[in-house]
N, C-alpha and C positions, 0 to 999 in steps of 0.2 A: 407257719400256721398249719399246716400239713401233718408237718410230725408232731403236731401237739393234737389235733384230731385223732389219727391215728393212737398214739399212746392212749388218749381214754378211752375209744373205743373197744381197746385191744383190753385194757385193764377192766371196764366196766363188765365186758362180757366174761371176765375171768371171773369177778367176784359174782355175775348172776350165776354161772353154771355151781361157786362154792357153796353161795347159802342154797339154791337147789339141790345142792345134795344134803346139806344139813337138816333137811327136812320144810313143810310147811306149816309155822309156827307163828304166831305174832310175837310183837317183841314183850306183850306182857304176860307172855306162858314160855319163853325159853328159862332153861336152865338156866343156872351160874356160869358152868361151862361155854354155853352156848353166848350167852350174852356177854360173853370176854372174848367170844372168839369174834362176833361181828364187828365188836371196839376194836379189835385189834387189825383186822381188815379193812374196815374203811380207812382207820391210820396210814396205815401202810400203801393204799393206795394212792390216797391223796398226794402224798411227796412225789413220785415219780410225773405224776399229773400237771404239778406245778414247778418243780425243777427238774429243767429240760436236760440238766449238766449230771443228774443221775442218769443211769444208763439203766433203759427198761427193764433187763434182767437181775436188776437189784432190787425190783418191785415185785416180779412176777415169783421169783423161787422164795422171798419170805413166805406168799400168799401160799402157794403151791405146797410148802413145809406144815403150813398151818391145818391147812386143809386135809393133809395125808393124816396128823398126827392127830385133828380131830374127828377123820374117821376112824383110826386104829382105835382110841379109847373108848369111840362109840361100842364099836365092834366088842371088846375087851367087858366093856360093861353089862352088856349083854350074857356073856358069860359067868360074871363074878358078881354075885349079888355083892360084895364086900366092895369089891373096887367102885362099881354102881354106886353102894351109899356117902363111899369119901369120896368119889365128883360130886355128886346130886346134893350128897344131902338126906336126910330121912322127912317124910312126913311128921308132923306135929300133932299130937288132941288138944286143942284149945278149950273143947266144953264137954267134959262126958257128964251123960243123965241128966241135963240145965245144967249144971254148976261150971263156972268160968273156972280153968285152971290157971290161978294168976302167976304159978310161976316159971309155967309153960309161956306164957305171952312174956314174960321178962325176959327169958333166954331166946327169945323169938324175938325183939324188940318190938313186941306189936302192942299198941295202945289200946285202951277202952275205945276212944271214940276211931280209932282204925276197925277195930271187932265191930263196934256197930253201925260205921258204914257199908262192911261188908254186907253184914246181917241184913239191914233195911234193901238193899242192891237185890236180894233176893225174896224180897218182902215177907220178910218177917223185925216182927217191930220188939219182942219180947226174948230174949236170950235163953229165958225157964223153958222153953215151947223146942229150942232144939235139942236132941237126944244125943249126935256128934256132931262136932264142928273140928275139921281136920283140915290146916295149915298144910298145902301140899308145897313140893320142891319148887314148884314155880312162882310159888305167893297168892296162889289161888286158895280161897278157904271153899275148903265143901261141907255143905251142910246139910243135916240130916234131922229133919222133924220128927216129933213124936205120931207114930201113927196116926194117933188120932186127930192130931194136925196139917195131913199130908190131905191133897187132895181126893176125891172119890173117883175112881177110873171106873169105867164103863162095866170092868170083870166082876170089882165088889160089888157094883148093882144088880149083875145077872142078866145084863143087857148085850144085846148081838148088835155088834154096830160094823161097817165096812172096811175093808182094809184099806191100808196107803197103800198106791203102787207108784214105783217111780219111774217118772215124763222121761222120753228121752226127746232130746230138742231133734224135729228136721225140719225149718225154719228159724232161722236165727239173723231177725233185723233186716229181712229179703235175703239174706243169703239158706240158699237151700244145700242143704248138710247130707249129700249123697250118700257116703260112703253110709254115714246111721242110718239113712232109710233103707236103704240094699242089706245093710245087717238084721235089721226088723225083718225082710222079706218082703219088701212094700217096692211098685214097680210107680212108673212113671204114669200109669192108667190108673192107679191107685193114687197118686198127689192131685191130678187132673179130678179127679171127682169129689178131692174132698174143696179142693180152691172153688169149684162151683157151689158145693156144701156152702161157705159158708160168705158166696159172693165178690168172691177174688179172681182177677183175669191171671195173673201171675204171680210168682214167690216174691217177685220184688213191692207187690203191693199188701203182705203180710210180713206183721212186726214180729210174732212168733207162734210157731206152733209145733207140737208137740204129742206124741202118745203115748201112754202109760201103757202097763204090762197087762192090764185088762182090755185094751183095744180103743180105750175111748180116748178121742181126739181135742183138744184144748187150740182154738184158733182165737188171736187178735190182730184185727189187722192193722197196717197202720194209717196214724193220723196224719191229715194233710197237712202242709207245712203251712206255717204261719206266714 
């Protein structure tokens, strides 16, 4: 029971630290490459997991092999736009100026009613109305309205409106996130007056709180338990 604990623990933390490095992707924006290398990782580990009569290091150096070779070609791609489009793949124009290019979607295997589920996914109901529609390496379609289809942003109107700034948490669910608040420059005489602010004895009775680059403070505290 031991050495079979042991073995997945030893295997699972191998395959988090691989897709960790493969980057932070969901599975339905990896590449080709990428989503043959997770297939082929969880394979691999599962045997060892379940027959105890393989010896761990016939699990761990495929994983480890995989993982070198699919940072080298990362690396490599990066370099050679050529080698990049024969892993990847090249992006596709599915619609230039409205018109559906149907034999872009043939060689692409992509269906009318695939095209206009994406389409509607992005709320557009009419095909005429997008200007490009681009089949990226992932199977994501990006699509690009006609101007005068696009929505009105605050610039074309001539409008002054405020900037985003972004929160950083020093409250998270009662735990109080030191180290962020010592990076902001904020002292312990500084959280003491805002928990009065906003009617809290202590961080453990605030579910989060946070300040943005402009100084101003976002408190919720939290609810009592049911």
């Amino acid at each position: 029971m031991m050495t079979a604990f042991i073995r997945t623990v030893i295997l699972y933390l191998l395959l988090i630290v691989g897709l960790r490095i493969t980057g932070k992707r969901q599975i339905g924006e990896l590449e080709p490459i990428e989503l043959v290398l997770t297939m082929l990782l969880s394979d691999l580990a599962s045997v060892p997991m379940q027959d105890f009569g393989i010896p761990l290091v016939y699990g761990v150096i495929p994983i480890v092999t995989l993982l070198c070779l699919s940072t080298l070609l990362s690396y490599a791609s990066l370099r050679s736009v050529r080698l990049r489009n024969l892993i990847c793949g090249e992006a596709t124009l599915i619609i230039s100026e409205g018109k559906i290019l149907q034999n872009a979607m043939r060689c692409n295997r992509l269906t009318l009613d695939e095209l206009l589920e994406e389409l509607r996914g992005q709320g557009i109901s009419d095909p005429q109305s997008v200007k490009y529609a681009i089949l990226e390496t992932s199977g994501h379609l990006s699509v690009l309205p006609y101007a005068a289809d696009q929505p009105v942003t605050p610039r074309q109107m001539g409008m002054t409106v405020e900037d985003v700034y972004l929160p950083t948490v020093i409250i998270n669910d009662g735990r109080l996130m030191r180290q962020d608040m010592t990076r902001l420059g904020f002292n312990d005489a500084w959280l003491k007056k805002q928990l009065r602010a906003h009617r809290a004895k202590t961080p453990e009775d605030v579910f989060y709180l946070a300040v943005d680059q402009s100084g101003a403070v976002t408190c919720i505290a939290k609810e009592a338990k049911a």
